[in-house]
N, C-alpha and C positions, 0 to 999 in steps of 0.2 A: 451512405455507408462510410463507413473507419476507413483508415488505410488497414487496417487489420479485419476488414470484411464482417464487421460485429457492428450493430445500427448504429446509428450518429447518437451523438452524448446527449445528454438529456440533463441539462441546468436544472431541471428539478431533484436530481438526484440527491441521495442525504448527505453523502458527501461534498458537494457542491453546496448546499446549505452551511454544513457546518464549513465553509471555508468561506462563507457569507458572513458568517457571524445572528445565523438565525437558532440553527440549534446547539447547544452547549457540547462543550465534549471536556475529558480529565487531560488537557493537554501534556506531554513528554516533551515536546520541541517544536520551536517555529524557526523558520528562518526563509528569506525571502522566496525560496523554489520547492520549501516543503513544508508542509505539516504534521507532524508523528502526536498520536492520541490512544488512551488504550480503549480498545474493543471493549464496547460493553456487554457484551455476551462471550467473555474468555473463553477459547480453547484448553486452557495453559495457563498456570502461575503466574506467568510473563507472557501476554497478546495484545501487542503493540502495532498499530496501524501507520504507516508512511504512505501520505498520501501528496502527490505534486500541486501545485498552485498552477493550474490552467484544467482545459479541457481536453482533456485525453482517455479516450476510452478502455486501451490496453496497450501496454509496454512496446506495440510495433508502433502503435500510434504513436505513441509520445516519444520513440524514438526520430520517425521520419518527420516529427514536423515542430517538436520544441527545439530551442538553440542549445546549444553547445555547453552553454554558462547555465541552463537550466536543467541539462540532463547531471552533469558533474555536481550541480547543487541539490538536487534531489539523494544521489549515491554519495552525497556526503553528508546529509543527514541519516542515510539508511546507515549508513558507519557508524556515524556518532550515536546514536539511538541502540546500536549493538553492544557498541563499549564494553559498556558496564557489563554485559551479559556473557563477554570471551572465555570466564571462568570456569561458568560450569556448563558453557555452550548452549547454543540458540540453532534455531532453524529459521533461515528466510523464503515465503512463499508467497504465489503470487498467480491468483487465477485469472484463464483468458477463456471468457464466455463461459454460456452456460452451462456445457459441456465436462467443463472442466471444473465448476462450482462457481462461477464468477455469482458474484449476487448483488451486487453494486456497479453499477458502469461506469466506473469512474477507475484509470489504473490506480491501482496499489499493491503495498506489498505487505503483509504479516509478518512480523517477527512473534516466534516465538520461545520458549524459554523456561526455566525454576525447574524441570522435572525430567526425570530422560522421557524422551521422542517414539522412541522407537525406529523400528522400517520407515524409510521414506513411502511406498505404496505397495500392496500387496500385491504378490505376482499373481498374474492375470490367470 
């Protein structure tokens, strides 16, 4: 198990591929602790995927066991990757297990964007 109590990561995953350099993706941003690509099944005008370069299954994970200089270079690509988007404003999310929609075992995060949002979630 994770330290996030979600199974252990699975290097076959697609994101793990695609940060192999086996399946393609519309790149946004590389840099050496992230990868930002857009989803190819959009939610949104703007659905931008940031993804970290290592193996981390969900944001406790990749907090308690990436370094310090990898967590701040991943939220500085989540930043740069928003930028552009401050204007007419974006939403960053970010599902843990299945529960909650994860569908990739791989952490990451969504940005989304071009249109209003709405509600964050519907009350219960």
């Amino acid at each position: 198990m994770s330290v996030s109590g979600l199974p252990p990561y699975d290097p076959g995953n697609i994101f793990a591929r695609i940060l192999r350099g086996e399946i393609p993706c519309k790149k946004v941003l590389e840099s050496e602790h992230a990868l930002a690509f857009h989803d190819i099944n959009p939610l949104s005008p703007t659905h931008i995927l940031v993804i970290p370069k290592g193996e981390w299954v969900s944001a406790a994970d990749f907090h308690a066991g990436a370094s310090a200089e990898a967590i701040a270079g991943f939220w500085r690509a989540v930043g740069e990757v928003g930028r552009p988007l401050e204007g007419s404003g974006y939403r960053i999310l970010s599902n843990m297990g299945v529960d909650a929609g994860q569908e990739v075992p791989h952490f990451h995060v969504h940005l989304f964007g071009g249109r209003p949002l709405g509600v964050m979630l519907k009350r219960g």
